[in-house]
C-alpha distance (Angstrom), angle and dihedral (degrees) to the residues before:
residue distance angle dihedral
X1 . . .
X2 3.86 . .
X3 3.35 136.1 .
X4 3.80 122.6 -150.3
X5 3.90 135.2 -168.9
X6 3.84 88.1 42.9
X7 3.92 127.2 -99.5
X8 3.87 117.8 -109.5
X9 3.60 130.2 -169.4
X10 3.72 102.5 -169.2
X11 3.68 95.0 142.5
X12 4.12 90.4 64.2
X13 3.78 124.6 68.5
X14 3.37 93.6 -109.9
X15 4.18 93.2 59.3
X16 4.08 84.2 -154.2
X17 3.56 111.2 -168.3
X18 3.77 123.1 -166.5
X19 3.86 163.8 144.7
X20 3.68 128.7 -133.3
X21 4.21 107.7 -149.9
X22 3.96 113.7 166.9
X23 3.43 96.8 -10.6
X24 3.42 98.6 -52.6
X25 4.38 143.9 106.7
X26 3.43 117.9 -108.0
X27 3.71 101.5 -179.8
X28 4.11 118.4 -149.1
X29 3.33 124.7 -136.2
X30 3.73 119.1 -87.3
X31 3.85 115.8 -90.7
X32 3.82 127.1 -139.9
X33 3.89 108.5 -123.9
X34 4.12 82.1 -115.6
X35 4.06 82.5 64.9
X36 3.87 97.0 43.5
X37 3.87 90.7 46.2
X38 3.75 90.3 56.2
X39 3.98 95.4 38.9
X40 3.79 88.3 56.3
X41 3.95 96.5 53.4
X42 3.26 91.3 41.2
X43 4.13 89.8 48.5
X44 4.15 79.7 45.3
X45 3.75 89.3 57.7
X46 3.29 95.1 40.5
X47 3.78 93.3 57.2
X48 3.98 89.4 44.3
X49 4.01 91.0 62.6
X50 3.66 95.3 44.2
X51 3.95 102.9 50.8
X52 3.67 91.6 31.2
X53 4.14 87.7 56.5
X54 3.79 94.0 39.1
X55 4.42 88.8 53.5
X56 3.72 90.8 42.5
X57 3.53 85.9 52.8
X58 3.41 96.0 45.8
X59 3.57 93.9 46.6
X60 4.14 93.3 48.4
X61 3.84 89.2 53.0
X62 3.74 96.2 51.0
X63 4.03 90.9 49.1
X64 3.84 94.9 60.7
């Protein structure tokens, strides 16, 4: 089993940060909080696109 984006932690003291490829750990690097500030707006923004595109299309189908 694999495991891809990566896995983060950040919320726990140990900020763990990893992968999971055939069944086993890879551990990341650790990240500076600068670097996990700007991975989690850029996750937020991200996540904006996607489930804005996916109800627009929703929405555009269901209007036809």
């Amino acid at each position: 089993m694999s495991r891809s984006p990566s896995i983060d932690n950040w919320n726990f003291d140990c900020k763990s940060h990893y992968w999971i490829r055939i069944n086993k750990i890879v551990f990341a690097r650790m990240w500076t909080d600068e670097e996990i500030k700007e991975g989690r707006v850029k996750d937020k923004k991200i996540k904006k696109k996607y489930f804005f595109s996916s109800e627009k299309r929703k929405r555009d189908s269901f209007g036809k």
